[in-house]
Structure formats: structure tokens, C-alpha cells
VEXDREN-2710 file (C-alpha; in Angstrom, 1 decimal):
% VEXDREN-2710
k/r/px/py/pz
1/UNK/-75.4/175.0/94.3
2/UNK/-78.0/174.8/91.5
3/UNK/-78.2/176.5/88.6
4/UNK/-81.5/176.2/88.6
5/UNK/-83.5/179.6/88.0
6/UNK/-87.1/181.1/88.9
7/UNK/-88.8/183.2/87.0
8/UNK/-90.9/186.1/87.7
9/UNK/-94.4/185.3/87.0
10/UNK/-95.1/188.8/86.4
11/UNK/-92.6/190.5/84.6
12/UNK/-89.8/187.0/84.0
13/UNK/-87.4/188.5/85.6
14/UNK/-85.0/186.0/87.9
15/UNK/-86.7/185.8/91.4
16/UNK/-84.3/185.5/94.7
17/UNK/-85.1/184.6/98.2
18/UNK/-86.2/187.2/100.4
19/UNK/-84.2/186.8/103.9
20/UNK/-86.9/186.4/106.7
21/UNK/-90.1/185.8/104.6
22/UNK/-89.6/182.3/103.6
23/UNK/-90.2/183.6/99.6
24/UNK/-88.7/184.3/96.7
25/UNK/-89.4/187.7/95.4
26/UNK/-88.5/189.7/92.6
27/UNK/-86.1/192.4/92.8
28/UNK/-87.3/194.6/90.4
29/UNK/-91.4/194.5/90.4
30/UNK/-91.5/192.8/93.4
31/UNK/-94.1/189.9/93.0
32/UNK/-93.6/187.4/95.7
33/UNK/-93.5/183.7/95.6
34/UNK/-94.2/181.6/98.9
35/UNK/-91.9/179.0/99.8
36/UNK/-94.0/175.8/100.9
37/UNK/-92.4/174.0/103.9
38/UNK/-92.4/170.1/103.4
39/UNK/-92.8/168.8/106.6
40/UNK/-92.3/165.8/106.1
41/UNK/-89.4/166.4/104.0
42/UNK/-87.8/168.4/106.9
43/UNK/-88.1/165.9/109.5
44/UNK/-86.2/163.7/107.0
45/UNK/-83.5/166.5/106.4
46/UNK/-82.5/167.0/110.2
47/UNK/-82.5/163.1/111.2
48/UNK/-78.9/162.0/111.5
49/UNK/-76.9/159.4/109.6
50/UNK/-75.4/156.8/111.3
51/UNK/-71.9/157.5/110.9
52/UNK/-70.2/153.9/110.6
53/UNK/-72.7/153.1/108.0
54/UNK/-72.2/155.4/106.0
55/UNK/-68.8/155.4/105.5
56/UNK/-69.1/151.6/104.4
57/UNK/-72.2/151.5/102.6
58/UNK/-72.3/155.0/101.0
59/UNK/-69.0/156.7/101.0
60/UNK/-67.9/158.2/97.5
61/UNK/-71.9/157.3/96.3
62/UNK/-73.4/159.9/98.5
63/UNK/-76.3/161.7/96.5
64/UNK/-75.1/164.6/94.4
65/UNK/-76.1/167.1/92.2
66/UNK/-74.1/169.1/89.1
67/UNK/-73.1/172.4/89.7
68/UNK/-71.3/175.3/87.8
69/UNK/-68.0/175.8/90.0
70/UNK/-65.4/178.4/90.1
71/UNK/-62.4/177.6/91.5
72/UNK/-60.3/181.2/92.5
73/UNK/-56.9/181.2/91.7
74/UNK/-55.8/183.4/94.3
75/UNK/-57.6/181.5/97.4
76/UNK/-58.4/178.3/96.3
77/UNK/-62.3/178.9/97.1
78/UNK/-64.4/177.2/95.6
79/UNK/-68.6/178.3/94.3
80/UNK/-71.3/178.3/92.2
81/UNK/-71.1/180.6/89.6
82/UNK/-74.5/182.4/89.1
83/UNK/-76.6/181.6/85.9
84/UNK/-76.1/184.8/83.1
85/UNK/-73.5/186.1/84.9
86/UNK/-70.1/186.6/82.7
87/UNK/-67.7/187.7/85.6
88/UNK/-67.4/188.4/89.2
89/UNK/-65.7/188.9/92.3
90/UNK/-64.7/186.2/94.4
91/UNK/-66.6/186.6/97.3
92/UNK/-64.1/185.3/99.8
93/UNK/-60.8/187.3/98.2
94/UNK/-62.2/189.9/96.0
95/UNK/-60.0/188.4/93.2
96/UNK/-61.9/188.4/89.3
97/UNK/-63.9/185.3/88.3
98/UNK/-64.3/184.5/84.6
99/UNK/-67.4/182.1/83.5
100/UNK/-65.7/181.0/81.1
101/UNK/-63.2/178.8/83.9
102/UNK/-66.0/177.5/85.0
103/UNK/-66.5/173.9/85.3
104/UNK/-68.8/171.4/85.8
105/UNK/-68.7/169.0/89.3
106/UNK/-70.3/166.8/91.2
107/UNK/-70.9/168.0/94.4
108/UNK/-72.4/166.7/97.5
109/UNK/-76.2/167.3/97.8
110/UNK/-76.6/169.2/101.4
111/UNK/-79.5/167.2/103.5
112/UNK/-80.6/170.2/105.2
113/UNK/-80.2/173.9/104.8
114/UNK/-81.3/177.3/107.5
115/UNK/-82.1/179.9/105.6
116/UNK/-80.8/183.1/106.0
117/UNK/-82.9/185.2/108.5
118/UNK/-81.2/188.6/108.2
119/UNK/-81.8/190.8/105.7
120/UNK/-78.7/192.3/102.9
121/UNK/-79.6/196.0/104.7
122/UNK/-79.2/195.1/108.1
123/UNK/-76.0/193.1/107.6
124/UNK/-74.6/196.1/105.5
125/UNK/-75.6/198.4/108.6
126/UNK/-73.7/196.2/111.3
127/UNK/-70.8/196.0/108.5
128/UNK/-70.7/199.9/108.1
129/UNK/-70.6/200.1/111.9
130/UNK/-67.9/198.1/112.5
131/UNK/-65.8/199.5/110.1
132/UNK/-66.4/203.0/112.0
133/UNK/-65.8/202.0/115.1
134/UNK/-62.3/200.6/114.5
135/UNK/-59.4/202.0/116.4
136/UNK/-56.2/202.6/114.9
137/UNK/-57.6/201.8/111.6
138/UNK/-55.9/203.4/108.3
139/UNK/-57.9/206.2/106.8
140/UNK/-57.8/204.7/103.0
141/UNK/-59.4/201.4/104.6
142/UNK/-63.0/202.6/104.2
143/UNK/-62.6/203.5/100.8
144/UNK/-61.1/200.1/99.8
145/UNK/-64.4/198.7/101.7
146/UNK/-66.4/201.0/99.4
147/UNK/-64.6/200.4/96.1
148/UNK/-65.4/196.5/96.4
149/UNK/-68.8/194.5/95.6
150/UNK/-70.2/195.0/99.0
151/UNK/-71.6/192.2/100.9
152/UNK/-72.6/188.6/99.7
153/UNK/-74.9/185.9/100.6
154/UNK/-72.5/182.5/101.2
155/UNK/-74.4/179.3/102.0
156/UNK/-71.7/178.1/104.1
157/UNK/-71.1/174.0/103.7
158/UNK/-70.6/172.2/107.4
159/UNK/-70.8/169.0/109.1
160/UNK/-72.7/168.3/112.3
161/UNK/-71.5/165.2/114.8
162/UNK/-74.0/163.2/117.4
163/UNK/-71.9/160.6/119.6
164/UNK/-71.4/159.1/122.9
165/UNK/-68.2/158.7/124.8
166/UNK/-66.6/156.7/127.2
167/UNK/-63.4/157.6/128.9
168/UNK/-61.3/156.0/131.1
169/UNK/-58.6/158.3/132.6
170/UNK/-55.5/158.0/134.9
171/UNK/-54.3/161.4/137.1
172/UNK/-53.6/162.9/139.9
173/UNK/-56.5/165.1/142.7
174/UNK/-54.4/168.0/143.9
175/UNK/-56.0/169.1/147.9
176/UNK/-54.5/172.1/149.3
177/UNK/-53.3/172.4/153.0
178/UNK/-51.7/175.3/155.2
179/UNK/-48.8/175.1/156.7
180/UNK/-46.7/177.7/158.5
181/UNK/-43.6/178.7/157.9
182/UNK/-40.8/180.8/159.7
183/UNK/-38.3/182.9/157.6
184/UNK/-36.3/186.2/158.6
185/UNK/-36.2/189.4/157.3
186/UNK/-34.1/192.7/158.6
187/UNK/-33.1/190.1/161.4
188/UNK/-35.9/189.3/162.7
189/UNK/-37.6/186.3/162.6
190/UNK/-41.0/186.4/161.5
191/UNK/-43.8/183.6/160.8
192/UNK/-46.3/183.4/157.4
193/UNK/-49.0/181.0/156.4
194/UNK/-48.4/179.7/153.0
195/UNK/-50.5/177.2/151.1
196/UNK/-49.3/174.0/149.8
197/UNK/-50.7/171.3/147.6
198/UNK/-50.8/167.5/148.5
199/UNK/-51.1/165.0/145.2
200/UNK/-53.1/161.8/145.1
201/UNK/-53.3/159.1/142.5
202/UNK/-57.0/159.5/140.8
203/UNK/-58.4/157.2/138.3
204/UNK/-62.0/156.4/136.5
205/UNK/-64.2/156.7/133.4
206/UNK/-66.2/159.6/132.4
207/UNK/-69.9/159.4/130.2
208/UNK/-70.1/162.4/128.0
209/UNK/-72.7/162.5/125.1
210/UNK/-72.6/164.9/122.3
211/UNK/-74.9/166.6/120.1
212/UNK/-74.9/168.7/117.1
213/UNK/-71.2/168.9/117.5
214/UNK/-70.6/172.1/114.5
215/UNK/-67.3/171.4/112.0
216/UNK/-67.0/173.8/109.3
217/UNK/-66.9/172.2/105.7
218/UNK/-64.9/175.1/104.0
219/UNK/-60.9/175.8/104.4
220/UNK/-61.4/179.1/102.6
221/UNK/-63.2/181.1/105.3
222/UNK/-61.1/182.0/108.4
223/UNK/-62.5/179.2/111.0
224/UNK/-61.3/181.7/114.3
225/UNK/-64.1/183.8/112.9
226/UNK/-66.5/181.5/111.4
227/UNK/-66.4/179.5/115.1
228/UNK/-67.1/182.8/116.8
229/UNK/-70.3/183.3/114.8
230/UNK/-71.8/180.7/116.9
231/UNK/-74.7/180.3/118.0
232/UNK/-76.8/178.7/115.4
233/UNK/-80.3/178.2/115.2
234/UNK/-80.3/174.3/113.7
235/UNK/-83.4/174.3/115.3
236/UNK/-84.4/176.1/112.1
237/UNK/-82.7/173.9/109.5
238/UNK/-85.1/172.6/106.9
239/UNK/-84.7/170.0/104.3
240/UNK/-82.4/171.5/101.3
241/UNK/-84.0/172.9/98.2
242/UNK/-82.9/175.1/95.1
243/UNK/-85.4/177.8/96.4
244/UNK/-83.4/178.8/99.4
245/UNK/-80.5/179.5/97.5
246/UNK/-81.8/181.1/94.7
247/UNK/-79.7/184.5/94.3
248/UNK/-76.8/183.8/96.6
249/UNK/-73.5/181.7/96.6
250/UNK/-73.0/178.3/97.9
251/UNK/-69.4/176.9/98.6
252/UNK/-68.9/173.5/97.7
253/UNK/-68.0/171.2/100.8
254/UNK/-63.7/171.0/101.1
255/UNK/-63.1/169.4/104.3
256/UNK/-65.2/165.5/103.9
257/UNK/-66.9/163.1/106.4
258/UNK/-64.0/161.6/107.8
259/UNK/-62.0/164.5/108.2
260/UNK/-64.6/166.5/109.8
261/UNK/-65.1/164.1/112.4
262/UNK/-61.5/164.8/113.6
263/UNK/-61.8/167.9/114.3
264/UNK/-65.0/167.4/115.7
265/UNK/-63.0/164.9/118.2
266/UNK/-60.9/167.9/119.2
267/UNK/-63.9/169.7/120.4
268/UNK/-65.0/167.0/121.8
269/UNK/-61.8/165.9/123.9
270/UNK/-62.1/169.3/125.6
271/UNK/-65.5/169.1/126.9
272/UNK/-64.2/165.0/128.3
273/UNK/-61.2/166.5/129.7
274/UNK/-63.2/169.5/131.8
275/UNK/-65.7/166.3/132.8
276/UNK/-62.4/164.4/134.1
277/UNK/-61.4/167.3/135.8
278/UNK/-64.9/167.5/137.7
279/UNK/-64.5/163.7/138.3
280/UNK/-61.1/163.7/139.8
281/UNK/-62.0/166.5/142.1
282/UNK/-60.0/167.7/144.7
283/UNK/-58.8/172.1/144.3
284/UNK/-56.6/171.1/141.2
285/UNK/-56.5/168.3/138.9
286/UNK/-53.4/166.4/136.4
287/UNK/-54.6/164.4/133.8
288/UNK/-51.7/161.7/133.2
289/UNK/-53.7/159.8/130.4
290/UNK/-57.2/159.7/128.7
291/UNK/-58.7/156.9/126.1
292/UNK/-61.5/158.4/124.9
293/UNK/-64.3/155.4/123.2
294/UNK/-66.8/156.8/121.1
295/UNK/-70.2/155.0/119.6
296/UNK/-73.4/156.0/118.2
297/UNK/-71.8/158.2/116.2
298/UNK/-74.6/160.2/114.0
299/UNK/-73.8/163.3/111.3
300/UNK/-76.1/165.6/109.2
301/UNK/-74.4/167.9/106.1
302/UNK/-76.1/171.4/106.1
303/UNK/-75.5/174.9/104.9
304/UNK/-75.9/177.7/107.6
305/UNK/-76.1/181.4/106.0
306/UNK/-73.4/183.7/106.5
307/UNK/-73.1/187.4/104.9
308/UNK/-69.5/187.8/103.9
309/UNK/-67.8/191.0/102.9
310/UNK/-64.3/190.7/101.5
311/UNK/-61.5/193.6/100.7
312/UNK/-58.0/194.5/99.6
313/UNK/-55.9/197.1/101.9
314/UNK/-52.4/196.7/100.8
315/UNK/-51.0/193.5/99.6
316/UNK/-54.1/191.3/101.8
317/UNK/-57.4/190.3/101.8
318/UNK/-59.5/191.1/104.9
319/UNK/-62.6/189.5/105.5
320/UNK/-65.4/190.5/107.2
321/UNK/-68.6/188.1/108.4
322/UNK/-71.9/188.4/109.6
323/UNK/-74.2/185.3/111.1
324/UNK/-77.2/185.0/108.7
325/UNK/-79.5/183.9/111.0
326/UNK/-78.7/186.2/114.0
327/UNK/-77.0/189.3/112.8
328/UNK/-73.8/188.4/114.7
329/UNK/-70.3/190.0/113.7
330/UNK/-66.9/188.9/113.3
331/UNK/-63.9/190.4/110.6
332/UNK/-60.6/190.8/110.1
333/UNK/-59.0/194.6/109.7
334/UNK/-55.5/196.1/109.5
335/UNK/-53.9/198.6/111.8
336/UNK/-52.2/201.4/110.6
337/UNK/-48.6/202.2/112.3
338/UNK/-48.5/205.7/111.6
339/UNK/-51.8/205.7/114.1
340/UNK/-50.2/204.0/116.6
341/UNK/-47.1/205.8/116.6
342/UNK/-48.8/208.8/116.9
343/UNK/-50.7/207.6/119.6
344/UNK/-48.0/206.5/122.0
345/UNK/-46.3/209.7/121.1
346/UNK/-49.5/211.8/122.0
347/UNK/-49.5/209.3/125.3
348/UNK/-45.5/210.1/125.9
349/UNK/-46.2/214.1/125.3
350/UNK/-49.1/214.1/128.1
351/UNK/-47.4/212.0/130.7
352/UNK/-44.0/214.4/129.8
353/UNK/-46.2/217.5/130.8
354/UNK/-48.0/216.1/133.6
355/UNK/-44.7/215.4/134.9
356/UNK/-43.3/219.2/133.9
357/UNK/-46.2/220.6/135.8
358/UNK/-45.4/218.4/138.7
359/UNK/-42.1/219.6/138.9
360/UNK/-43.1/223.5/138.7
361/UNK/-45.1/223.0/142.2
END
């Protein structure tokens, strides 16, 4: 989110960081510069914030750091805009930027940050790919892919949630039984076993603890997709610094603290109810009512990489994303109805002359 630049020592140019060698090299003489983990500083990066603290002690006064954002008119996104750079693409619309709508904004400092892992080449491969292996997809949609900026680096803004809960629950243990039952057909009567289900109050509390609960700090990105890049390696988050995210974009956190942890709740309310389930018992389970308690509640802010492609087919944007860290893929894409038509005409045609030949036998 910095603006802050690195030159080359070599020949001045601005260096970047070099997915999966932990340096920032230069992209045109290619002189590398080794990153230095701070160990200490990492362990400090990925130990969690008590939650209830924060929020009374340092809510609205959390440590910050200026940035140069870009707000897109057509999506509402909102990222750094790169140092010497007049205009640009938005990375998550494809709509133009201008530098000179830029703004300055306080913006809050991430603690920790993974960097990414996979490199530009490999995420354009897997997003070349894709786009070839889509069915039904219109002919002019890889030419749109092509006409646009290609793929970007996104340091994607999220929150992460530690807690415990307690739950106490009132439902009903479902216990199947066999009974048999007589019933006529063509005048006859005839006997069948069918299976029937006896109900039983059930009631008790359920201990479910929770770490590293993921909640996605943007609104811009589509969060079906984003959710399905998981897994993530936060076993390889370090603490945040400006070499990391030298040369790519960072979106600026939309979704805050308090907010996050409800829909972090909803994640976690799923996992309590499948627990209650187990706990009740029985072949099949009702849950009348749950009161879900949560304490040591714990967050971390980080930035997890994500290679993001976007591009115009008609009158939408279609996005397509790749996991930084692991190389895994997720996009949106169009259909064309022309394609399918043909298709269930071609499907109609064969079935029509298997039928014809049938008939000539």
C-alpha cells in the first residue's frame, strides 16, 4: 500500500519482488536484492489481538500508513496506485484509472503479510488453460481475454478470527424403527417393510474452539470464488513490509473489525450446528434452538496473494483468480447460447436418427 520505491543498485531502475525467491529483483538487468526475514518481527506479526480490547482501547487509532488510492467508478474498488504511473486499468473491472483522481488516505497498516509463491508465468499458464478448456464458451471471449492488461498481482486485505464457543442447544434425536405394513395391489393383499422414525426430546451444550477462522476484507472481489481459493498457507505469513509489495496492487481493507467478525460467526455457527448434530445423536437430528457464547476471541489483519485477471465480454466484467501461494483456480466466464442451441440441436438430430434406424430394422 506504500508508495515507497526500490531502486536498482545497478542500473536504478525500480526493483519488484520476485514470487518464490523471497527478493526483489530488477526486471530489466536483473540484479537481485535479498529479502531479510525478521524473526522476531514475524513472530510479532502472526500473534493475535485480543479482540474485546481492541475494539475499546484501539478502535479508529489502529496504526496506519498514507497511501495513494484509486477509487474505480465503475466497481467501487478501491487500490494503490503505482508510483510513475499516469493511467491504468482497474484490476478488478478492467475500467481506466487516472492518477490524477487519486487521493491520499489513511489506511490500516496490515500486521502480517504471505507473499506470493507463484510466479506471473505460471498463473498466466493455468489462466490460458482454463480459458481453453471451457465448454460452451463464445469464440470472441478469448480475444477479449487477450485485448486486456493480462494478469495482476492483488495483495488481497482479510481478517483472521481465534475464539472459543459454548453452546447450549434444545432439539429433537430422530431413531429409526421397522415396522410392517399390509396394503393391496391388483387385489391381492400383500405385506412390505417400511421404515419409520421415532422423535425424542434432546438437549445440551457443545465446546467448539476456532482458529484462524478466514473473512475476506474486500466487497469488490467475488467472495464465492475468493472462498474457493482456500487453502492458505498462514503458516507462511510474515510480518508486513513495503518489500513484499513492491510492484503489485494492494486493496485497501472495506469490510472492518466488527463486521468481519460477523461473518466469521456464520462460519462458525455451521461447524457448532454439525457438532450439535453429533451430540444429539440418534440416525437424524432437529435443532429447535441454539445460543451460541463466544470468548477468547483473538484476530490478526493480513494480506494473502491472489493473481487476478479481469475482462469485458458484452456488457460484464468476468473475473478470473488464481491462489498466489498455491497456484489454485477459480473464475467467472459466459456462455454463449448460440453454442448451446446448437448443441441440443446436434443432441436432438442423433437421438432422431438413432431412432429412424431403429425403426428401419
Amino acid at each position: 500500500m506504500s508508495t515507497k520505491t526500490f531502486p536498482c543498485t545497478q542500473c536504478g531502475a525500480k526493483l519488484e519482488f520476485a514470487p518464490g525467491q523471497s527478493a526483489l529483483k530488477c526486471p530489466y538487468c536483473g540484479h537481485q536484492n535479498a529479502i531479510e526475514v525478521d524473526v522476531e518481527a514475524t513472530a510479532a506479526a502472526v500473534e493475535e489481538l485480543d479482540y474485546a480490547t481492541y475494539l475499546a482501547e484501539r478502535a479508529g487509532n489502529e496504526p496506519s500508513i498514507a497511501a495513494q488510492t484509486v477509487k474505480c467508478k465503475a466497481c467501487g474498488a478501491q487500490s494503490q496506485f503505482a508510483a510513475n504511473i499516469v493511467s491504468d486499468r482497474c484490476p478488478f473491472c478492467a475500467a481506466p484509472l487516472i492518477a490524477a483522481e487519486a487521493y491520499s488516505q489513511r489506511i490500516i497498516q496490515p500486521k502480517a503479510i504471505a507473499a506470493f509463491d507463484i510466479k506471473e508465468a505460471e498463473a498466466r499458464q493455468k489462466f490460458t488453460d482454463w480459458i481453453g478448456g471451457l465448454w460452451f464458451a463464445p469464440n470472441a471471449l478469448k480475444q477479449a481475454y487477450r485485448a486486456e492488461r493480462g494478469l495482476k498481482g492483488i495483495y488481497t486485505p482479510y481478517w483472521t478470527y481465534d475464539a472459543a464457543s459454548d453452546t447450549p442447544y434444545f432439539g429433537e434425536r430422530g431413531v429409526d424403527y421397522t415396522e410392517t405394513e399390509t396394503y393391496r395391489e391388483n387385489g391381492e393383499t400383500k405385506t412390505r417393510s417400511v421404515t419409520r422414525t421415532a422423535w425424542y426430546p434432546a438437549s445440551g451444550q457443545v465446546h467448539v474452539d476456532f482458529d484462524d477462522v478466514l473473512v475476506l476484507g474486500s466487497r469488490t472481489l467475488p467472495a464465492e470464488y475468493a472462498a474457493k481459493l482456500a487453502p492458505w498457507r498462514l503458516d507462511k505469513l510474515q510480518a508486513y513490509r513495503d518489500d513484499y509489495v513492491s510492484g503489485f496492487t494492494v486493496e485497501a481493507y472495506q469490510v472492518g473489525l466488527e463486521p468481519g467478525f460477523d461473518a466469521a460467526r456464520e462460519e462458525m455457527e455451521n461447524v457448532i450446528r454439525a457438532e450439535i448434530c453429533r451430540d444429539i445423536g440418534g440416525d437424524h437430528q432437529r435443532i429447535s434452538s441454539m445460543s451460541p457464547r463466544y470468548s477468547d476471541i483473538h484476530f490478526k489483519h493480513v494480506l494473502l496473494p491472489i493473481w487476478l485477471s479481469s475482462y469485458r465480454y458484452g456488457d460484464k466484467v468476468y473475473r478470473f483468480l488464481v491462489n498466489g501461494q498455491t497456484g489454485k483456480v477459480q473464475g467467472e466466464r459466459p456462455y454463449s447460447v448460440w453454442k448451446i442451441l446448437g448443441a441440443v440441436v446436434l443432441g436432438l438430430a442423433v437421438v432422431g436418427a438413432l431412432i429412424w434406424a431403429s425403426q428401419q430394422k
